[in-house]
C-alpha positions in Angstrom: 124.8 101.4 118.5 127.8 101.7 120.8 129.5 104.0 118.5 126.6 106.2 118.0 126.3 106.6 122.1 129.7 107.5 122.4 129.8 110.3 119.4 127.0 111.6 121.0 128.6 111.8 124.2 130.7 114.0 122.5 128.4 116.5 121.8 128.1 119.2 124.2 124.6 118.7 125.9 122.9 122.2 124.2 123.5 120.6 121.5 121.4 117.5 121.4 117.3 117.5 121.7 116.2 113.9 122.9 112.9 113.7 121.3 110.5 110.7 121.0 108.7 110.0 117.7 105.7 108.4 119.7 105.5 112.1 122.0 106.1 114.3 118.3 103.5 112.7 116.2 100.8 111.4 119.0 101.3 111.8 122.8 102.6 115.2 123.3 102.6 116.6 119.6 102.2 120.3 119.6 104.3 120.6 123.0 106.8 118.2 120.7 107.0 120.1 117.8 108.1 123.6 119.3 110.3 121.9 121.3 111.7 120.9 117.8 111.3 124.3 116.2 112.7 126.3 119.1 115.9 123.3 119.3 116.4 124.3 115.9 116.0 128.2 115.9 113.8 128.3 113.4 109.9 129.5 113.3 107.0 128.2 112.9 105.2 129.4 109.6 102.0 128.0 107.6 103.3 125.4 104.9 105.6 124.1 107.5 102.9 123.6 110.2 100.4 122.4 107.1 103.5 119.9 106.1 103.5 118.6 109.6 100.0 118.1 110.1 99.9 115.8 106.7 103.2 113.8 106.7 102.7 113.3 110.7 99.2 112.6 111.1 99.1 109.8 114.2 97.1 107.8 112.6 100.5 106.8 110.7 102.2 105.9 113.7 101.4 102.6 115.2 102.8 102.6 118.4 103.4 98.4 119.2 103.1 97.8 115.6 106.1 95.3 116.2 103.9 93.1 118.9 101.5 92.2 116.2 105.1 91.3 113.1 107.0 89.4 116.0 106.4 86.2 117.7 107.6 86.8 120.7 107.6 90.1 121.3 108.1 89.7 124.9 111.3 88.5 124.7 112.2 91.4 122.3 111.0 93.6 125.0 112.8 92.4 127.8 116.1 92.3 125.5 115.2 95.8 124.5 115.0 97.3 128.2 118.1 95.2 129.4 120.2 96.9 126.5 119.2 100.0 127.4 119.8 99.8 130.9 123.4 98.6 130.1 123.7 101.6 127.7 122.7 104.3 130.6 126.0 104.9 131.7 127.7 105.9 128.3 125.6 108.8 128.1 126.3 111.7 129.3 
C-alpha cells in the first residue's frame, strides 16, 4: 500500500481522478460517471452508457457488505481509519 501511495505521488495531480466506487455506482452516479468520461477525454455514446447502466446497477454494490462477513467489524473500522490518517501525509 505504501508503495502504491508513493508512485502515485509521483504522478502529476491532472493526472490522477480520485473517484469512489460507492459515489460512481450509487451516491453520486451520473455526476460520477462524467467526471470519469471527461477525466478520460472520451464521450459519452449509447452502448457505453447502456453498458454502464447493466454492469453498474447499485443494487450490486453493497455498501457495508463486510459488517455482515466480519466479526468484528468495528475493530476493522477503527484500524481502517487510523491507517488512513497515518497515510495522509504521503500524498500529495
Amino acid at each position: 500500500m505504501f508503495d502504491s501511495l508513493l508512485s502515485l505521488r509521483a504522478i502529476p495531480r491532472d493526472q490522477v481522478l480520485e473517484l469512489n466506487l460507492e459515489d460512481l455506482v450509487v451516491n453520486n452516479r451520473r455526476e460520477s460517471y462524467s467526471r470519469l468520461l471527461d477525466f478520460v477525454g472520451i464521450e459519452d455514446n449509447q452502448s457505453m452508457h447502456e453498458y454502464f447502466d447493466k454492469e453498474m446497477p447499485s443494487e450490486r454494490l453493497r455498501i457495508g457488505k463486510y459488517r455482515d462477513e466480519i466479526p468484528d467489524w468495528q475493530e476493522l473500522d477503527k484500524a481502517y481509519l487510523a491507517s488512513s490518517e497515518r497515510l495522509k501525509p504521503l500524498l500529495y
